[in-house]
DRENDOSE-779670 format. One line per 4 residues: their letters; for each residue y, x, z of C-alpha. Coordinates in nm, 3 decimals. Example, Ala and Ser with C-alpha at 12.3 -4.5 7.8 and 13.67 -1.06 7.14 Angstrom:
residues 2
as	-0.450,1.230,0.780; -0.106,1.367,0.714;
end
This chain:
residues 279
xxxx	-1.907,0.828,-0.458; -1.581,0.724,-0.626; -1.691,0.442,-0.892; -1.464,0.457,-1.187;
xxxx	-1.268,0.122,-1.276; -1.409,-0.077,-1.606; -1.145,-0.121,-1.870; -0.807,-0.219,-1.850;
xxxx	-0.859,-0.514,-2.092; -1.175,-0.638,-1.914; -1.015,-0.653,-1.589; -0.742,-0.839,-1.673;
xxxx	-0.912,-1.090,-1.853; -1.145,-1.157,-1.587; -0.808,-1.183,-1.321; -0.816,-1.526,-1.122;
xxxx	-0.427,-1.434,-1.173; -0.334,-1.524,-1.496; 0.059,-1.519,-1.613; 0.100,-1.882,-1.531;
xxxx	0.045,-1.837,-1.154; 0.278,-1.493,-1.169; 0.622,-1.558,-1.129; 0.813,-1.426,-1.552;
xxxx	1.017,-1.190,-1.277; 0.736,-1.020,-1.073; 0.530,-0.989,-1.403; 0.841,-0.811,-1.562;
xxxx	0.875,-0.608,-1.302; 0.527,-0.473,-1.318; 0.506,-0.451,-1.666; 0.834,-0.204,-1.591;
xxxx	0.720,-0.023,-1.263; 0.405,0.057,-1.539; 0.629,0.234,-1.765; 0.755,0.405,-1.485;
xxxx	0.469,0.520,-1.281; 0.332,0.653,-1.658; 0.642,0.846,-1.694; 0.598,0.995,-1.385;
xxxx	0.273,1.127,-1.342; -0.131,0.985,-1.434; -0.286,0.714,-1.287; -0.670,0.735,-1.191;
xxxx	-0.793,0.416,-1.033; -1.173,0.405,-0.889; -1.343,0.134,-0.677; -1.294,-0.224,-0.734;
xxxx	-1.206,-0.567,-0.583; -1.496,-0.789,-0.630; -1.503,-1.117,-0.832; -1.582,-1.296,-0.546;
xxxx	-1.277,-1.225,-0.379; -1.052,-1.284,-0.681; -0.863,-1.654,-0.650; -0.879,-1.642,-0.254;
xxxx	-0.685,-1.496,0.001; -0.704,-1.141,0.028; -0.516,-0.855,0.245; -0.489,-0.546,0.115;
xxxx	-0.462,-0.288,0.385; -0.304,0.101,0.239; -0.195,0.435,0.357; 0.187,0.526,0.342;
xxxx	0.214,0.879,0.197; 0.579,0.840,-0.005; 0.866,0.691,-0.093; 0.703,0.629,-0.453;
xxxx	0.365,0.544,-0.310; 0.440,0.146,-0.353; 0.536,0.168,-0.735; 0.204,0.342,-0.782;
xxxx	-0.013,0.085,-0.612; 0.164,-0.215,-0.798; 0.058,-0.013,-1.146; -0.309,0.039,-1.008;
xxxx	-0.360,-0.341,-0.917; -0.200,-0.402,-1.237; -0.478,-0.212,-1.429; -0.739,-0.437,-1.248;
xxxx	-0.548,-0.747,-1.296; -0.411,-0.813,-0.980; -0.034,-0.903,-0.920; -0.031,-0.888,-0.529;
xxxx	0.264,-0.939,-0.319; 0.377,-0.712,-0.018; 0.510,-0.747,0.319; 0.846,-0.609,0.284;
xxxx	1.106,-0.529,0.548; 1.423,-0.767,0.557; 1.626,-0.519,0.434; 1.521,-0.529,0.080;
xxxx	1.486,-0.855,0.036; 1.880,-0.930,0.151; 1.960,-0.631,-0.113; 2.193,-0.720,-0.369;
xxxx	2.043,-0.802,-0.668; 1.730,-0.677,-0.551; 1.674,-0.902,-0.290; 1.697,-1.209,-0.483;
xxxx	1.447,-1.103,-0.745; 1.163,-1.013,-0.450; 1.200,-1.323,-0.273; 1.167,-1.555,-0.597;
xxxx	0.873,-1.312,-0.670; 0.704,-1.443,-0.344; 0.681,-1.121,-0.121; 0.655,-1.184,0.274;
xxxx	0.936,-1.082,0.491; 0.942,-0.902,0.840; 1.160,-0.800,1.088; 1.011,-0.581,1.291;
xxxx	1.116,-0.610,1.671; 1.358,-0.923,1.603; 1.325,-1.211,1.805; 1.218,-1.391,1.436;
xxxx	0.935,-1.169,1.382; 0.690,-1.384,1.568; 0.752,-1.701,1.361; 0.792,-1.456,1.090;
xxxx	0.394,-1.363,1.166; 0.279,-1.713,1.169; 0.406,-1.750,0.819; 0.231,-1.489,0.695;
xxxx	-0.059,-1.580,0.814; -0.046,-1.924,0.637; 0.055,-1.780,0.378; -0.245,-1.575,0.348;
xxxx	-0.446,-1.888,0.401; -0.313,-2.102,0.147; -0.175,-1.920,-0.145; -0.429,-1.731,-0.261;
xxxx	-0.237,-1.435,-0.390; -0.353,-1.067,-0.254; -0.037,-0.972,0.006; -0.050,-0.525,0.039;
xxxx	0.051,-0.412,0.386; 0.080,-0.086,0.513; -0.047,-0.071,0.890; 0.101,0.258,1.000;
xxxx	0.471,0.089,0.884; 0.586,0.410,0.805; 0.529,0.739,0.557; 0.292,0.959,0.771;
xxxx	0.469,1.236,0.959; 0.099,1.350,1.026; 0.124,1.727,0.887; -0.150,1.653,0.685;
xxxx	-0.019,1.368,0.572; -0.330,1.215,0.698; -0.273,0.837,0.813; -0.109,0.818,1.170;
xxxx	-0.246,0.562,1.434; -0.034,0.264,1.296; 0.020,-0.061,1.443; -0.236,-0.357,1.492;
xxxx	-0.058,-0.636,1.274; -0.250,-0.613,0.973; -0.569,-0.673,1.191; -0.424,-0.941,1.406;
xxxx	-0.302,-1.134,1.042; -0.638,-1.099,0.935; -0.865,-1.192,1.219; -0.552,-1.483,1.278;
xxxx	-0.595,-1.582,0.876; -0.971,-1.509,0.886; -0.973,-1.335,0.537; -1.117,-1.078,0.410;
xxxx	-0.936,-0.672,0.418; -0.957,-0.447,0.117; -0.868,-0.075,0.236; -0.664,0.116,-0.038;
xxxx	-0.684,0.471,-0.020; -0.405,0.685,-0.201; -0.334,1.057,-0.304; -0.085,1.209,-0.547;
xxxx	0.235,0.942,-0.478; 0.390,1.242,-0.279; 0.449,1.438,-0.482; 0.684,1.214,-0.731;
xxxx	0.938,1.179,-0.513; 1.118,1.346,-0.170; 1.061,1.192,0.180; 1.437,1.260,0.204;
xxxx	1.544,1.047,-0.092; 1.453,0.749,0.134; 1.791,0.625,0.241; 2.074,0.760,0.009;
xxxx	2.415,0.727,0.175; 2.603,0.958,-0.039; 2.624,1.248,-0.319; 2.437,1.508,-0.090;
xxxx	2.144,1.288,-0.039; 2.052,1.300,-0.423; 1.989,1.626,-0.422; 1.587,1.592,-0.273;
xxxx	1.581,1.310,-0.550; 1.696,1.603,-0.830; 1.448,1.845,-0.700; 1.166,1.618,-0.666;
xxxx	1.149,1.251,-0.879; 1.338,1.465,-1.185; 1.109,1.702,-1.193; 0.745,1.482,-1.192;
xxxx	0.739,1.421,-1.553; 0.699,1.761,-1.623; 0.475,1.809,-1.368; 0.285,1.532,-1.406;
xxxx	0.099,1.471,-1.063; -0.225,1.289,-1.092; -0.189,0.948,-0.894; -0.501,0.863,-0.711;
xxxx	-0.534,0.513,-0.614; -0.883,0.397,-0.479; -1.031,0.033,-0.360; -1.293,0.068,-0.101;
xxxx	-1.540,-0.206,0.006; -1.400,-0.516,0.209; -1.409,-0.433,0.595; -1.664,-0.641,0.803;
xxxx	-1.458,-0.757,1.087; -1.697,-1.056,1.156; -1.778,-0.874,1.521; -1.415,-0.999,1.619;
xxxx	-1.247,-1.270,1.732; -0.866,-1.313,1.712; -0.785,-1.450,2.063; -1.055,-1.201,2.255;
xxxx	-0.840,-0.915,2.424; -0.917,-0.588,2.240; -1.045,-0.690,1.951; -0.738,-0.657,1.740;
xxxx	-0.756,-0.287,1.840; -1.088,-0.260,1.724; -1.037,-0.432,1.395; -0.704,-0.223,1.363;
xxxx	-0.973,0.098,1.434; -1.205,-0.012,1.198; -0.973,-0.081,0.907; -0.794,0.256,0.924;
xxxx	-1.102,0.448,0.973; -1.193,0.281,0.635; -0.893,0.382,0.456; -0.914,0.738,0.540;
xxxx	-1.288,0.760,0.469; -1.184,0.690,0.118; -0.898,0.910,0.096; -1.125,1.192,0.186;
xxxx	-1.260,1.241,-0.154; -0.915,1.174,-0.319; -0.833,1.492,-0.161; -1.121,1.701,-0.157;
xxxx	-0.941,2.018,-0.252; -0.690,1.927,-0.026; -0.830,1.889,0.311; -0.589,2.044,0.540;
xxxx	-0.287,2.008,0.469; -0.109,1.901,0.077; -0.052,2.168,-0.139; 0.251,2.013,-0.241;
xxxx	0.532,2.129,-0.013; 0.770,1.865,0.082; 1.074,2.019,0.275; 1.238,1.707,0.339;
xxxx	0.944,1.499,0.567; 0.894,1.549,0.881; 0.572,1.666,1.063; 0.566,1.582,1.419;
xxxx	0.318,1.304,1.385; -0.038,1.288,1.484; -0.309,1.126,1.302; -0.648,1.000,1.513;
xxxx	-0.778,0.939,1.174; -0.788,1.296,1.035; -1.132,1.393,0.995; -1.283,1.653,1.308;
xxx	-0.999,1.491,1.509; -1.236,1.338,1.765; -1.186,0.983,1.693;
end
């Protein structure tokens, strides 16, 4: 059962994060990214990230379903009084203007499959260690192509930085953030590529999707080590398979495919995840 989140005012007051430990730009932009995520649709938040986890390192572990998923996850920590950063892709943090207002907010970089990536890893995980400030990944590193748009098998790095870091994983399920906003609107490279973003983001506010965002319990990976072969794949296992038992009741009248059709994603992914798929 889903346990509904306590007040807005209560959970922010009780916060280990309080304004003087947010950087004035990331707390604007989440007091923004609120305004929008209202505008789009309604947040419902359920679950909870215990007190005793507030103040201390803490990785936050989410399904990818859409481009707008990430704006609706900042406004749900928000509501519980967390400001957490994310692991972000190098790309947006050398955007113009952009870029320079994510990196003084203090989100992690990472360049996949560069030759930096590796150093790139060990920073994060001292980062985890020592700053105290929740970091969000998403382990699958992409939307889901799953037709379902059930989580797909992902990738162990949010494991390994957690077994390497040795703190604790919150799983964040999510429904709803698909429907705000095309797949296709993803990279825009000219006029015809704002057409999905017409047909989709313009039209939310009057359809007002209902944005589910969930906190599940913290995953026990205390059965692994980071340095035993295998392990990572079974903490990577166990992680997911948290995440997706808490997106099943998100999307209990949904439990096949979505029942809002998105032209513009693709489908020829596979989740091991899905519930009855043998995993």
């Amino acid at each position: 059962m889903l346990r509904p989140m306590v007040g807005l005012r209560h959970d922010r007051g009780s916060s280990e994060q309080g304004n003087g430990r947010v950087p004035l730009v990331w707390r604007t932009m989440l007091a923004v990214d609120q305004g929008l995520v209202n505008l789009a649709g309604r947040l419902r938040v359920s679950g909870h990230v215990p007190a005793s986890l507030r103040g201390r390192p803490l990785l936050m572990a989410a399904n990818h379903i859409g481009v707008f998923d990430a704006f609706v996850l900042m406004a749900a920590c928000r509501r519980i009084g967390l400001a957490p950063r994310f692991m972000l892709a190098g790309g947006l943090l050398d955007a113009p203007v952009l870029g320079p207002a994510l990196r003084a907010s203090g989100h992690l970089r990472v360049d996949r499959g560069s030759a930096s990536a590796v150093g790139q890893f060990t920073q994060a995980a001292e980062a985890l260690r020592t700053s105290g400030v929740p970091i969000i990944v998403y382990p699958e590193g992409r939307i889901s192509h799953d037709p379902g748009l059930w989580p797909e098998r992902g990738k162990t790095g949010a494991a390994r930085l957690a077994l390497s870091s040795g703190v604790p994983v919150v799983p964040i399920s999510q429904w709803g953030a698909h429907e705000a906003v095309y797949w296709g609107t993803e990279t825009v490279t000219g006029p015809a590529d704002l057409v999905p973003l017409a047909r989709s983001g313009f039209t939310a506010p009057w359809r007002r999707p209902l944005f589910r965002v969930h906190f599940g319990e913290p995953v026990d990976l205390s059965a692994f080590e980071p340095s035993r072969p295998g392990d990572a794949v079974k903490a990577h296992a166990r992680i997911m398979r948290a995440i997706t038992d808490g997106l099943v009741p998100l999307r209990a009248a949904e439990p096949d495919v979505p029942r809002f059709h998105d032209p513009t994603r693709p489908t020829d992914g596979n989740s091991p995840w899905r519930p009855g798929a043998g995993r």
